[in-house]
C-alpha positions as CSV (number, residue, x, y, z in Angstrom):
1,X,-36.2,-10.9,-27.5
2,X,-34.6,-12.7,-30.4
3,X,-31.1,-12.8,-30.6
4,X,-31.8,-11.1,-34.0
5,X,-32.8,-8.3,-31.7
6,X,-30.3,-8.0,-29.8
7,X,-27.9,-8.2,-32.7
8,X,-29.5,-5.0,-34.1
9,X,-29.5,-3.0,-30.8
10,X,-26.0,-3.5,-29.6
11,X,-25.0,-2.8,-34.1
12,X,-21.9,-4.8,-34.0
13,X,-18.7,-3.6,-35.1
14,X,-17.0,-7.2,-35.4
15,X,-16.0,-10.2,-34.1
16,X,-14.4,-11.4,-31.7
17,X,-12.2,-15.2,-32.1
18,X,-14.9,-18.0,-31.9
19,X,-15.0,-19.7,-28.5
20,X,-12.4,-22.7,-29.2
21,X,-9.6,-20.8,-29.6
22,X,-10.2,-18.5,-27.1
23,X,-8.6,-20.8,-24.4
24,X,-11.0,-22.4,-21.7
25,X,-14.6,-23.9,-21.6
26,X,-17.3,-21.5,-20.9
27,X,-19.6,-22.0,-17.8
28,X,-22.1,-18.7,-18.8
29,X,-25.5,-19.8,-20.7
30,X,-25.1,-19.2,-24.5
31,X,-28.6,-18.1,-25.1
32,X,-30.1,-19.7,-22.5
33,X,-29.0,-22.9,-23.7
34,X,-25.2,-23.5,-22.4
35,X,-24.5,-25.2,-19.2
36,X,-21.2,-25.3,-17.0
37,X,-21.2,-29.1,-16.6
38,X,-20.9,-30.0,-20.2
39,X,-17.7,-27.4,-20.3
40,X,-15.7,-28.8,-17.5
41,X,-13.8,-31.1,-19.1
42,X,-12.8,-29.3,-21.9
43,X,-11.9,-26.5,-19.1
44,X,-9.6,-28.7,-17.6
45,X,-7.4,-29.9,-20.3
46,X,-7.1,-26.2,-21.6
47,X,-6.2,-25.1,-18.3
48,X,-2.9,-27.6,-17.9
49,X,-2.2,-27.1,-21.8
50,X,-2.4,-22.9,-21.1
51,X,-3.7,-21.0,-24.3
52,X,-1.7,-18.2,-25.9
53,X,-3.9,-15.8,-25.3
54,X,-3.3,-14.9,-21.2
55,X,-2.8,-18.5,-19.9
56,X,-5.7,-20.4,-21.2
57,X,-8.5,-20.3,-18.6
58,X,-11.4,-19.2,-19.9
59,X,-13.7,-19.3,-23.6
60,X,-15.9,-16.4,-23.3
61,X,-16.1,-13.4,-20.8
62,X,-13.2,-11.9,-19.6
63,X,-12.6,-15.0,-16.1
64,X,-15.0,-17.9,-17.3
65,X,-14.3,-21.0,-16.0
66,X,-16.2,-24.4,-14.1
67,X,-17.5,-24.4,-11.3
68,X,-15.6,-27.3,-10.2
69,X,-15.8,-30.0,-8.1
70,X,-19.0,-29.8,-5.4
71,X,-17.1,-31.4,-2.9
72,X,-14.9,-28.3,-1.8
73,X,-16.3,-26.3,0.7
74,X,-17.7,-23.0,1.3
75,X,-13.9,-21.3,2.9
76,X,-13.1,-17.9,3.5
77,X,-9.4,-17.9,1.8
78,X,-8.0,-19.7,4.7
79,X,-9.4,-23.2,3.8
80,X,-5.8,-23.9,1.6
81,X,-3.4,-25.0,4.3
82,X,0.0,-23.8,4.3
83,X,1.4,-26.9,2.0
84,X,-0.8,-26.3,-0.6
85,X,-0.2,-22.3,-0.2
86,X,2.6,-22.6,-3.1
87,X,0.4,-24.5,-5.5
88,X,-2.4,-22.1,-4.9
89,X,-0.2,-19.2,-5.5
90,X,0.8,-20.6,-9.2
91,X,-2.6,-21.2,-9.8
92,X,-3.7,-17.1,-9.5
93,X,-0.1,-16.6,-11.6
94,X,-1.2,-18.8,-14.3
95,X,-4.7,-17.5,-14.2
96,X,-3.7,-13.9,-13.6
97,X,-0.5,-13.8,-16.4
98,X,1.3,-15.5,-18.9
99,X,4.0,-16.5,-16.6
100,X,5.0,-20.2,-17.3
101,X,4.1,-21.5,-13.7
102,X,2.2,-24.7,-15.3
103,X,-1.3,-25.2,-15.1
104,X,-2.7,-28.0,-13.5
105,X,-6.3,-28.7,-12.2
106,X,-5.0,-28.9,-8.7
107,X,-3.2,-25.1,-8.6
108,X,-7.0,-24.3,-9.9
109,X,-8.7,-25.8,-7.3
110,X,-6.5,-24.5,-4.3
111,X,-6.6,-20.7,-6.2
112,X,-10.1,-20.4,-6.2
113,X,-10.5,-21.1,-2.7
114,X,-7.8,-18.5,-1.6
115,X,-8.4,-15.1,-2.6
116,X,-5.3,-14.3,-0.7
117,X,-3.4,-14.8,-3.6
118,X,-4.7,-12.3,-5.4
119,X,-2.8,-9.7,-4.1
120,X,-0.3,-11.4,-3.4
121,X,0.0,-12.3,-7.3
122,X,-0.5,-8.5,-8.0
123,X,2.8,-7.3,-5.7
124,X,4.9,-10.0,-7.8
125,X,3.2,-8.8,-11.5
126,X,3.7,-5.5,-10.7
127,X,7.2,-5.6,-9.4
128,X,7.7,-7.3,-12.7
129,X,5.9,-4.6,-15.0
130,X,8.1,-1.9,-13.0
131,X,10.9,-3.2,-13.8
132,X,10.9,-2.1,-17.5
133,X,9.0,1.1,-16.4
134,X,11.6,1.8,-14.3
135,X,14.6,1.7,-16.5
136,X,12.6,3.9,-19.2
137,X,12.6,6.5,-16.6
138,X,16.3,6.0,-15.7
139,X,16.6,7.3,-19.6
140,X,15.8,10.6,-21.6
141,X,12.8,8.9,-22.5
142,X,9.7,11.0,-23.1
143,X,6.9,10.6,-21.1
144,X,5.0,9.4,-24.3
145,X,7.7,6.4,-24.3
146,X,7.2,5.7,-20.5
147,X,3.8,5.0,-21.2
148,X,4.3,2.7,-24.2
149,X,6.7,0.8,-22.2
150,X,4.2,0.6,-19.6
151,X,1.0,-0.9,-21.5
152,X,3.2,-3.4,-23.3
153,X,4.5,-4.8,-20.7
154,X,1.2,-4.8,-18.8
155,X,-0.5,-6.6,-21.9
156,X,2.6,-8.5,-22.5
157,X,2.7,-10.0,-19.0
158,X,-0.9,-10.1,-18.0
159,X,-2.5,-11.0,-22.1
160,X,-5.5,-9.4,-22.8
161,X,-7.7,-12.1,-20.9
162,X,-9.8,-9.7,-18.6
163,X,-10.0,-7.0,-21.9
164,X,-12.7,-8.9,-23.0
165,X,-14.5,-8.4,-19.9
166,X,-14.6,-4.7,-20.1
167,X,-15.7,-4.9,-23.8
168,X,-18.7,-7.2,-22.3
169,X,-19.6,-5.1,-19.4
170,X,-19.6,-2.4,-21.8
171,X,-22.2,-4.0,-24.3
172,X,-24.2,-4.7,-21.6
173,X,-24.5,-1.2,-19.5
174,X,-25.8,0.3,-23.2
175,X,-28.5,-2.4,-23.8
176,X,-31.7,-2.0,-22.0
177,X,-33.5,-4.9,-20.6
178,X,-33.9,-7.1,-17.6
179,X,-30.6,-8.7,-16.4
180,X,-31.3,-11.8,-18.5
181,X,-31.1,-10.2,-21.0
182,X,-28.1,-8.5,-20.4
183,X,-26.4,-11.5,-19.4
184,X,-27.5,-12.8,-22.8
185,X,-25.8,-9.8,-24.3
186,X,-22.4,-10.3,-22.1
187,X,-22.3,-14.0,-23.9
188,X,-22.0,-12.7,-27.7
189,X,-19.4,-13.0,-29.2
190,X,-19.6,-9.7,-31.4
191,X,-18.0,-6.2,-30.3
192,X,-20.8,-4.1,-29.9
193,X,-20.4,0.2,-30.0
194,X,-20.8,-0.4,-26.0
195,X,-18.0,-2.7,-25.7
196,X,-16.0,-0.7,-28.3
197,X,-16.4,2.4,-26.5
198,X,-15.6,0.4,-23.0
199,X,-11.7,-0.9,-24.3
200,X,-11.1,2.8,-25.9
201,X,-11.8,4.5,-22.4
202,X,-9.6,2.2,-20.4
203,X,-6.9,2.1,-22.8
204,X,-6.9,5.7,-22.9
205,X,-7.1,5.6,-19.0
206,X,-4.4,3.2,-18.6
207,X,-2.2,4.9,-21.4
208,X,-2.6,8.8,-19.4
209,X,-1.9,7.8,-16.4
210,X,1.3,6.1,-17.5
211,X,2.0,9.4,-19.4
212,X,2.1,10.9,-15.6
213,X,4.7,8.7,-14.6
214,X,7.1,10.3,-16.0
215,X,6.5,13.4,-13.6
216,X,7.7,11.1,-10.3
217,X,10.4,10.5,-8.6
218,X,11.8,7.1,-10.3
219,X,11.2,5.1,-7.4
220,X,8.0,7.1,-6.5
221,X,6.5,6.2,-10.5
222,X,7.9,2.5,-9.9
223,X,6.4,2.1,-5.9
224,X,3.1,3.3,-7.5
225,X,2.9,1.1,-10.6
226,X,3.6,-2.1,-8.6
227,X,0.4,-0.4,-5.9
228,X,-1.7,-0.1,-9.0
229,X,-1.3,-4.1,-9.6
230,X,-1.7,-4.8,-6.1
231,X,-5.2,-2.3,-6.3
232,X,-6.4,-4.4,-9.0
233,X,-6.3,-7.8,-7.5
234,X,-7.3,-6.6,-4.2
235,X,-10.9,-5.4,-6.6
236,X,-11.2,-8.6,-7.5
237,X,-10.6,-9.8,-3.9
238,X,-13.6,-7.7,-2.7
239,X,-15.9,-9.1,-5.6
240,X,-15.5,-12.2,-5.0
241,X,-15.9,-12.1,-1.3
242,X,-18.4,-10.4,-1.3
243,X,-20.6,-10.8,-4.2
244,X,-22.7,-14.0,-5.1
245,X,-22.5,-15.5,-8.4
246,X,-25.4,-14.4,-11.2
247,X,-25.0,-18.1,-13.1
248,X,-22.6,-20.6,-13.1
249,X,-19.3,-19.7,-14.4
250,X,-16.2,-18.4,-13.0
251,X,-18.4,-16.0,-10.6
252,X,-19.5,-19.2,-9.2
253,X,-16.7,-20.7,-9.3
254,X,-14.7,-18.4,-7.3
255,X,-17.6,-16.6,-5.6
256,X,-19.8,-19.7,-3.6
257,X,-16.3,-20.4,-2.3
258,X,-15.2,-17.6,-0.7
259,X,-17.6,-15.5,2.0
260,X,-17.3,-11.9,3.1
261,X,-15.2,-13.1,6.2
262,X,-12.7,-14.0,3.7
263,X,-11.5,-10.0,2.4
264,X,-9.9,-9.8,5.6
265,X,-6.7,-11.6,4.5
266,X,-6.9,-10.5,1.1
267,X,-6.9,-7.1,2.3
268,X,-4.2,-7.3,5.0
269,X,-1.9,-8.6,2.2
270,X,-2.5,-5.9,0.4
271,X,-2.0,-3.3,3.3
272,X,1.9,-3.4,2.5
273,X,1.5,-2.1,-0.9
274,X,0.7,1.3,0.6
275,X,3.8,2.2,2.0
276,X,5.9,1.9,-1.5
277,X,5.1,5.8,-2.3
278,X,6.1,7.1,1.1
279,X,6.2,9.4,2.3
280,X,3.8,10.4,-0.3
281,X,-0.2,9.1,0.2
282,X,-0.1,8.4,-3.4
283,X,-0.3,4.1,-2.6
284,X,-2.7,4.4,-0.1
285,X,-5.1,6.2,-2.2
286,X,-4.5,3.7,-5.7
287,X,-5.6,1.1,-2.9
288,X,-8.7,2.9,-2.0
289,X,-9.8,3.5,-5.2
290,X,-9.6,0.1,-5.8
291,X,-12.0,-0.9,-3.7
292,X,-14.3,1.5,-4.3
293,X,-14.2,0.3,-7.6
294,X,-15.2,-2.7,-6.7
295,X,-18.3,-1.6,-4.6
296,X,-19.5,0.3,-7.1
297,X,-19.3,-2.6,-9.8
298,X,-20.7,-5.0,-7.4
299,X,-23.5,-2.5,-6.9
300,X,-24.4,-2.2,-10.6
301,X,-23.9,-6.0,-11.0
302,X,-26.5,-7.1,-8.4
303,X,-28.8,-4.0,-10.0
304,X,-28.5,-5.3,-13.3
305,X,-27.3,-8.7,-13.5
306,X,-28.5,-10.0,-10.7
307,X,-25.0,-11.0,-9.1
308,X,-21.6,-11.2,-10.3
309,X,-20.3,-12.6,-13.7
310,X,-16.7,-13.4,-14.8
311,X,-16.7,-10.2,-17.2
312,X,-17.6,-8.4,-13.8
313,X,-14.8,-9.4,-11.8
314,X,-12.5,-9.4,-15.1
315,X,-13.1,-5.7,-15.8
316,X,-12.9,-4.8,-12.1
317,X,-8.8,-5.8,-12.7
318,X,-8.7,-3.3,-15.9
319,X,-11.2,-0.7,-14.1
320,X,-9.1,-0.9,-10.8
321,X,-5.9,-0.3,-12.2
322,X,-6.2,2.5,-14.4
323,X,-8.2,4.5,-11.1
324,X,-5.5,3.0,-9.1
325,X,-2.9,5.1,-11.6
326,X,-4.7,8.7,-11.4
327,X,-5.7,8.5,-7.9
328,X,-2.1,8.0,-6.6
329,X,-1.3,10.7,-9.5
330,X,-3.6,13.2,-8.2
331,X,-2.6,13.0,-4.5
332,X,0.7,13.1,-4.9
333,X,0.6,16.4,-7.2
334,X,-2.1,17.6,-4.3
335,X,1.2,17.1,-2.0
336,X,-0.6,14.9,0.3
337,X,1.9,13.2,2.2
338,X,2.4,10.8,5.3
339,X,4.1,12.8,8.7
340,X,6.7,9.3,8.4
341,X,8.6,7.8,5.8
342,X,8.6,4.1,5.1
343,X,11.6,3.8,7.2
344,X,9.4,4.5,10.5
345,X,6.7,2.4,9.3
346,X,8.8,-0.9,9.2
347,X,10.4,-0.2,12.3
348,X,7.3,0.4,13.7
349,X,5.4,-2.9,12.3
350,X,8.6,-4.7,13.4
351,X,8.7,-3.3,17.2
């Protein structure tokens, strides 16, 4: 199929920037043509000079990157030893935010080894987006407002790197073809009616659930909003453990690194999250609904692309988050609650 052809089906609505000032090299196939090893370098220098747009990590697809150095081994997130814990920490903050944590190829190298960090990075990003959410609600703020405040300073502190993700995973689910072809799809550059239709429902999702906020307790809406962060990165965790990469790229990158045996700390960090909305169930269920998110994009991923991509495990952030929002939303208006409060559950983890 001609890239004419493909043009025509997906009927683009614009474009997107062209790949040099989108941050990072790209390690997908553009056309068939592209390979990671010519991009590396360029990856590299992007990645310590950070790009504007959500920390500079990536050119096309929503977590593109290198594959990296072939000399790093196959770990399970436990390969980084405690000294280099830090640096890999700062790595997943600069490749998860905008925070100014420097970006070096080392904090690259020890991140994508340790998907640990993940969720780790997630309770510190969303202790930082509830912070504004927070004193919104302290105010006579409408709920309209509390959900303003709460997408900007999502976008503001995460950019709108893994955006561009969904938009891709959305042109592709609406083209038909084999999963070459889709991956082809997932490469262009133009916003297709797919894609389009992709950022609208997740915006919308993200923006609603926010909207509900405003019906918690303030410490409740806040415990919940740093879970939903927490969700998200523990999605990508489970992708990237247990997928396999469709092509080199960031899937790759991340993905030949880290086995299945390797969720198990990922998700044990994450495991604290869920007491933040007790003695309501509402954390425990933004957790689970994170990773069945996940299961279900990895499913369609090995159906139609034939493993994971970057956009994949991108949109699995955006995807996880907003389901994180309603499911903790809908169980705690259900009433479902926990028969102890948090203040049993520490004692008991600490006894």
């Amino acid at each position: 199929m001609s890239r004419a052809g493909v043009a025509r089906e997906r009927a683009p609505l614009g474009r997107r920037r062209p790949l040099a000032q989108l941050g990072v090299a790209d390690g997908d196939r553009r056309g068939g043509a592209r390979r990671a090893t010519g991009e590396a370098g360029r990856l590299r220098t992007r990645w310590r000079r950070g790009a504007a747009d959500g920390g500079g990590r990536r050119a096309n697809g929503s977590t593109r990157g290198f594959r990296g150095r072939a000399g790093v081994s196959r770990g399970g997130g436990g390969d980084v030893g405690l000294r280099e814990a830090p640096t890999a920490l700062r790595g997943a903050l600069g490749f998860l935010s905008r925070l100014p944590v420097g970006r070096t190829e080392r904090a690259w190298e020890a991140f994508r080894t340790a998907p640990w960090t993940l969720p780790v990075a997630g309770l510190l990003l969303g202790a930082l987006v509830a912070v504004p959410v927070a004193v919104t609600l302290a105010t006579p703020a409408p709920a309209v407002t509390v959900a303003l405040v709460y997408v900007l300073a999502v976008v503001g502190l995460t950019g709108i790197n893994h955006f561009d993700g969904v938009a891709d995973l959305g042109d592709a689910v609406v083209v038909h073809g084999d999963a070459e072809r889709r991956r082809e799809v997932m490469g262009d550059t133009a916003l297709g009616v797919g894609g389009t239709l992709a950022l609208a429902l997740v915006l919308a999702a993200l923006a609603l659930g926010a909207v509900g906020l405003a019906a918690l307790p303030l410490l409740t809406a806040a415990g919940l909003v740093v879970a939903a962060e927490v969700a998200a990165k523990l999605a990508m965790a489970t992708l990237v453990t247990l997928g396999s990469p469709a092509h080199d790229g960031f899937g790759a990158a991340v993905a030949d690194e880290t086995p299945p045996r390797g969720l198990f700390v990922p998700f044990a960090l994450a495991l604290p999250a869920a007491v933040l909305t007790l003695p309501s169930l509402a954390a425990v269920a933004a957790l689970a609904s994170a990773v069945a998110v996940a299961l279900a994009l990895l499913w369609w991923a090995r159906r139609r692309l034939d493993g994971l991509t970057g956009d994949v495990i991108g949109a699995a952030n955006e995807f996880a988050r907003a389901a994180a929002l309603h499911a903790g939303l809908l169980v705690w208006h259900a009433g479902l609650a926990s028969p102890v409060g948090p203040g049993e559950v520490v004692g008991w983890t600490l006894s």
